[in-house]
C-alpha positions as CSV (number, residue, x, y, z in Angstrom):
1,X,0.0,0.0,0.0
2,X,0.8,3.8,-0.4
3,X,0.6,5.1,2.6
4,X,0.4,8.8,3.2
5,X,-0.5,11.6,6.1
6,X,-2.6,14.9,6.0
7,X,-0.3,18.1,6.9
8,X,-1.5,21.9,7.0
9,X,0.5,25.4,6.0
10,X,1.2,25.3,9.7
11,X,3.2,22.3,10.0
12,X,4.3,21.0,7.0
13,X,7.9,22.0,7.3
14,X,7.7,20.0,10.8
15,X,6.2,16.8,10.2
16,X,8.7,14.8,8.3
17,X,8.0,11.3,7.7
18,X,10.1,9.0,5.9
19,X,7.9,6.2,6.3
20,X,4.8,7.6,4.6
21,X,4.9,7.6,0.5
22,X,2.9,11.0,0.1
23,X,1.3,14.0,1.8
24,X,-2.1,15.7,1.7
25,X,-2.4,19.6,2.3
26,X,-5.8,20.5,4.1
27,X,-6.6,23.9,3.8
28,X,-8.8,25.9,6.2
29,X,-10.2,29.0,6.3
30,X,-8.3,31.7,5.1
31,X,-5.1,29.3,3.9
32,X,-5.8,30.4,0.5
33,X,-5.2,33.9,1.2
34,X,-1.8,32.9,2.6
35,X,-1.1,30.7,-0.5
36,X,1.4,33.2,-2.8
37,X,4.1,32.0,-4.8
38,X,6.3,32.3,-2.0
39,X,4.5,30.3,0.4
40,X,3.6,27.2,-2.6
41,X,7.6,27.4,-3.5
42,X,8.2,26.7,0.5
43,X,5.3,23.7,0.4
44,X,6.9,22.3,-2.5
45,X,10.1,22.7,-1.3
46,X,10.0,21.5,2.4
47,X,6.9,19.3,2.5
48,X,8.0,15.5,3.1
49,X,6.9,13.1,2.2
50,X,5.8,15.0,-1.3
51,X,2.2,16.5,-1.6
52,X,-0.3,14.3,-3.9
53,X,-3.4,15.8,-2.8
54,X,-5.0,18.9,-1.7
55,X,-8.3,18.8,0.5
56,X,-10.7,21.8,0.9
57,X,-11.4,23.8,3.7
58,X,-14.2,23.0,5.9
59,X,-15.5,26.6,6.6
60,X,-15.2,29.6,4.4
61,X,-16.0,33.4,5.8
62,X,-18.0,35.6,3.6
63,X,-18.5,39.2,5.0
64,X,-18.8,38.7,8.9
65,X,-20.2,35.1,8.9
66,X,-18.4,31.8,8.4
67,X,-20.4,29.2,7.0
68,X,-19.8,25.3,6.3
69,X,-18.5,25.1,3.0
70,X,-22.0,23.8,1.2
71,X,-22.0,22.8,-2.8
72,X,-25.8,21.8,-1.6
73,X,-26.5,24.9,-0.2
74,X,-30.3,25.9,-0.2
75,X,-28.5,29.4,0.3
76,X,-27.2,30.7,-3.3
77,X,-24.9,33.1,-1.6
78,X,-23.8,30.1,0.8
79,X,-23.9,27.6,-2.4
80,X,-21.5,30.1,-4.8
81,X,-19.1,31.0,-2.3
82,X,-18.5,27.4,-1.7
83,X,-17.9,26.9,-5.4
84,X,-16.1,29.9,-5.7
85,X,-13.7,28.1,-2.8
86,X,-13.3,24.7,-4.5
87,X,-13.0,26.8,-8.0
88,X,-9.7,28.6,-5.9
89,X,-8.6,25.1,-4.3
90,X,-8.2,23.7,-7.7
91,X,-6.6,26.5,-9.0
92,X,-3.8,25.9,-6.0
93,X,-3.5,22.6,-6.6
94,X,-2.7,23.1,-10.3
95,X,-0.2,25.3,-9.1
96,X,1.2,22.7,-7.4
97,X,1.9,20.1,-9.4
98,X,-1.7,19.5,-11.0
99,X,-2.7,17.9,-7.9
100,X,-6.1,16.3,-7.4
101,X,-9.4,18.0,-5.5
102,X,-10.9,16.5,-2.2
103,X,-14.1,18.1,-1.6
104,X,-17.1,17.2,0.7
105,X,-20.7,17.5,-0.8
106,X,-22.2,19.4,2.0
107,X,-25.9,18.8,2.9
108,X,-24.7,18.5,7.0
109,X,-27.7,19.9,8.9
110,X,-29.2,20.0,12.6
111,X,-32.1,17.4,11.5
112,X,-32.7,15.6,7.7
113,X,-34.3,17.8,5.5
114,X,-35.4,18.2,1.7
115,X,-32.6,15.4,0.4
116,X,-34.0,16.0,-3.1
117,X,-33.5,19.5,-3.0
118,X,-29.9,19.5,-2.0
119,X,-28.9,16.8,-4.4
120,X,-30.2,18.9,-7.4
121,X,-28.2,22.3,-5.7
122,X,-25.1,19.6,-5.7
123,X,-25.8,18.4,-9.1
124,X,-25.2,22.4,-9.8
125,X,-22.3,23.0,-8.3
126,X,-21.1,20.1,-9.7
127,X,-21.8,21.1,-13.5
128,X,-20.5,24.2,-12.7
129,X,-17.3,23.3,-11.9
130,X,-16.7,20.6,-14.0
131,X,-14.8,17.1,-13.5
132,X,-11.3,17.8,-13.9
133,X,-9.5,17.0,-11.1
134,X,-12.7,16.6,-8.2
135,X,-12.3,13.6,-5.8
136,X,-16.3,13.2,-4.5
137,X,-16.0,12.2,-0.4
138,X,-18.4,10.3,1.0
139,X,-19.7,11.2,4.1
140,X,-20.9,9.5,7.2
141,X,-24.2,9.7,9.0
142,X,-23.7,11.3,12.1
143,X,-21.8,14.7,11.6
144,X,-19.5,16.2,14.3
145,X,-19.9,20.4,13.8
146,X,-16.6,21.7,15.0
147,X,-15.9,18.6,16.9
148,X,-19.0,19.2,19.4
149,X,-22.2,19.4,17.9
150,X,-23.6,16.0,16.6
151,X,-25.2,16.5,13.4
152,X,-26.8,14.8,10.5
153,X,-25.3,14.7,6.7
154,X,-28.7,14.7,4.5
155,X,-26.8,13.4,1.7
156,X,-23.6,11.5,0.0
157,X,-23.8,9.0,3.1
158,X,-25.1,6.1,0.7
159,X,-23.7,4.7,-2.4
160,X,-26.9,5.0,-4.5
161,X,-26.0,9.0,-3.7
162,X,-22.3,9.2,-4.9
163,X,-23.3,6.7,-7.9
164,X,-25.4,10.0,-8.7
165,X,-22.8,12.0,-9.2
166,X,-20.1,9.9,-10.6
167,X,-20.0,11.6,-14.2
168,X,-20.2,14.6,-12.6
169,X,-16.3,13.8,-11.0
170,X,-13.3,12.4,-12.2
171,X,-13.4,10.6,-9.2
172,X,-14.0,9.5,-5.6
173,X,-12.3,9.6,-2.1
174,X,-13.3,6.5,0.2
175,X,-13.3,7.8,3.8
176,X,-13.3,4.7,5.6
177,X,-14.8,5.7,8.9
178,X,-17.4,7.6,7.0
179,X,-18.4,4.5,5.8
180,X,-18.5,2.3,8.3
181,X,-20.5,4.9,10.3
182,X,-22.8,5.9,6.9
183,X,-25.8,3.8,9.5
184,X,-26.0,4.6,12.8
185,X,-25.7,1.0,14.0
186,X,-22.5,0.7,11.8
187,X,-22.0,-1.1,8.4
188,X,-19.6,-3.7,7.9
189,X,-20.2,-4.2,4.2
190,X,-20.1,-0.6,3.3
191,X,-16.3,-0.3,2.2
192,X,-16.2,-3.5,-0.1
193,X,-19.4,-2.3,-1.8
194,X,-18.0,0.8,-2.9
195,X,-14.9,-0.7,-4.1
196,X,-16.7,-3.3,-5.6
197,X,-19.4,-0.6,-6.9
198,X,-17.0,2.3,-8.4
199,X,-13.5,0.2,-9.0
200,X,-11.4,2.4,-10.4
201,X,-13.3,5.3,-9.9
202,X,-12.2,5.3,-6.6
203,X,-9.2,6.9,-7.0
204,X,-7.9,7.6,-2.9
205,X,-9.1,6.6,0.1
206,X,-8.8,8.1,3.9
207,X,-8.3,5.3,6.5
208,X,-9.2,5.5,10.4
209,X,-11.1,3.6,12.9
210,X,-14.6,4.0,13.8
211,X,-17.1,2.7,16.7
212,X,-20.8,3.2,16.2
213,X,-22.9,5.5,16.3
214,X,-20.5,8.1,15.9
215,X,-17.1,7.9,16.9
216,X,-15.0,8.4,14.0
217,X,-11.1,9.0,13.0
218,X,-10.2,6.4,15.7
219,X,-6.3,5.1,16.0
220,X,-6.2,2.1,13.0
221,X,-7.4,-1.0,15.2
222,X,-9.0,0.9,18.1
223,X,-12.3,0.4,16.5
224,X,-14.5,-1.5,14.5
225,X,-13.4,-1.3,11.1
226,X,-12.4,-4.6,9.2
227,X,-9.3,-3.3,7.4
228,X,-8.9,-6.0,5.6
229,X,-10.7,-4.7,2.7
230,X,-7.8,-3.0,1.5
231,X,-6.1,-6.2,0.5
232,X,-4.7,-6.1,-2.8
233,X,-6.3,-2.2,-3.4
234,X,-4.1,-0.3,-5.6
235,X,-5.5,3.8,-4.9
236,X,-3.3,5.3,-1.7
237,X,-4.3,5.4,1.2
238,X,-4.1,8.5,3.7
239,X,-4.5,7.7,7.3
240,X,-6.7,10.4,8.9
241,X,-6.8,9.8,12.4
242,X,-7.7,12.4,15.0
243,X,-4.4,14.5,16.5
244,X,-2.6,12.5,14.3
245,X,-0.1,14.9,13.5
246,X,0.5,16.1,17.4
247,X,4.0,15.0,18.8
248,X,5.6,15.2,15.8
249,X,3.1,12.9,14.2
250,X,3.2,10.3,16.2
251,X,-0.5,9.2,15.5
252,X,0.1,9.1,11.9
253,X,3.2,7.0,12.2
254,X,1.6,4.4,14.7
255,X,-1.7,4.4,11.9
256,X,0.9,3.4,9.4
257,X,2.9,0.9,11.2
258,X,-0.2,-1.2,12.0
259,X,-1.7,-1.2,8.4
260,X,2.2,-2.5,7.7
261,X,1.4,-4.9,9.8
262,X,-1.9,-6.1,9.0
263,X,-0.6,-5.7,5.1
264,X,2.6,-8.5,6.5
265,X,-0.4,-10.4,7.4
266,X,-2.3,-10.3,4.2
């Protein structure tokens, strides 16, 4: 397996890790602002492993309000200022070495609402932006807003939903955990469907633990999760797990020596 780790603007000259194949810059709010040539020369530079993948930022501030960055927006204003922030992601990531696009759909609410209605503002955003370079995430049920606020994710938690929007992509991101935790009770089988569903559509995937109902980006095999399911897969995996990058990454480096492992066991 490729094996890689997520890093930020704020610490990518300090997490250095020779055992992980690649890297994955998540952006948050008001990173792209910071990004001039200066600062993408240093990333290029210094970042270690090499970047492969740049994720979007979760929030985005418009005026005096910060809002979750929404391609299913109900919103317009909401909706295009979330395009208008994967539109500038892309444009980064090009500047980077042509990089891929992790985005989330949006959709995450207080309660379930309108599902139809969102997948048609998503559908929008979508054809909008075009294919090139987008890498679809799927999302889990339960939703944790700013890590403590439980909320629900109206859409993009099934496979019928991504299957929607697979020519609408060049691609998808597998979260693992969101999978697993896509029911409340948990679901097993969820992974190997959507391998089996979207082959080689599925072009990365994000590995943690999970533990029904909705504990998610658990240490690698401090959960649930069968990981086995990424026997034989060829797409990279980035392991995502929670504070993984504290102590000089130390939960990223024990997340990759124990899928070693269980790949030694394979």
């Amino acid at each position: 397996m490729r094996l890689g780790i997520m890093v930020g603007l704020d610490d990518f000259k300090t997490l250095r890790m020779p055992e992980a194949d690649f890297s994955e810059l998540m952006l948050f709010d008001g990173d792209l602002d910071r990004c001039t040539q200066a600062c993408m020369d240093e990333v290029l530079r210094e970042t270690t492993p090499s970047l492969r993948y740049v994720h979007v930022q979760e929030f985005v501030t418009h005026g005096s309000d910060q809002w979750m960055v929404d391609l299913s927006s109900q919103d317009d204003i909401v909706r295009k200022a979330s395009v208008d922030v994967v539109r500038s992601t892309r444009a980064l990531a090009a500047a980077l070495g042509r990089l891929p696009v992790v985005v989330h759909p949006g959709g995450i609410r207080t309660e379930q609402v309108d599902r139809n209605r969102l997948m048609r503002n998503l559908e929008r955003s979508l054809s909008e932006l075009g294919p090139s370079k987008l890498l679809l995430e799927n999302m889990p049920w339960h939703y944790w807003y700013k890590d403590n606020e439980r909320m629900v994710s109206n859409i993009c938690s099934s496979i019928e939903d991504m299957a929607r929007f697979k020519d609408m992509v060049e691609g998808f991101t597998l979260d693992i955990c969101h999978g697993y935790l896509s029911k409340p009770e948990g679901d097993r089988d969820y992974c190997r469907r959507f391998l089996e569903s979207f082959g080689p559509l599925t072009r990365h995937i994000h590995a943690s633990d999970a533990r029904a109902p909705d504990s998610e980006g658990l240490q690698i095999g401090e959960g649930e999760v069968d990981f086995s399911i990424l026997q034989g897969k060829r797409p990279p995996v980035l392991v995502e797990v929670w504070d993984g990058h504290a102590d000089g990454g130390q939960g990223f480096r024990t997340g990759i020596e124990r899928l070693r492992e269980m790949e030694k066991a394979w």
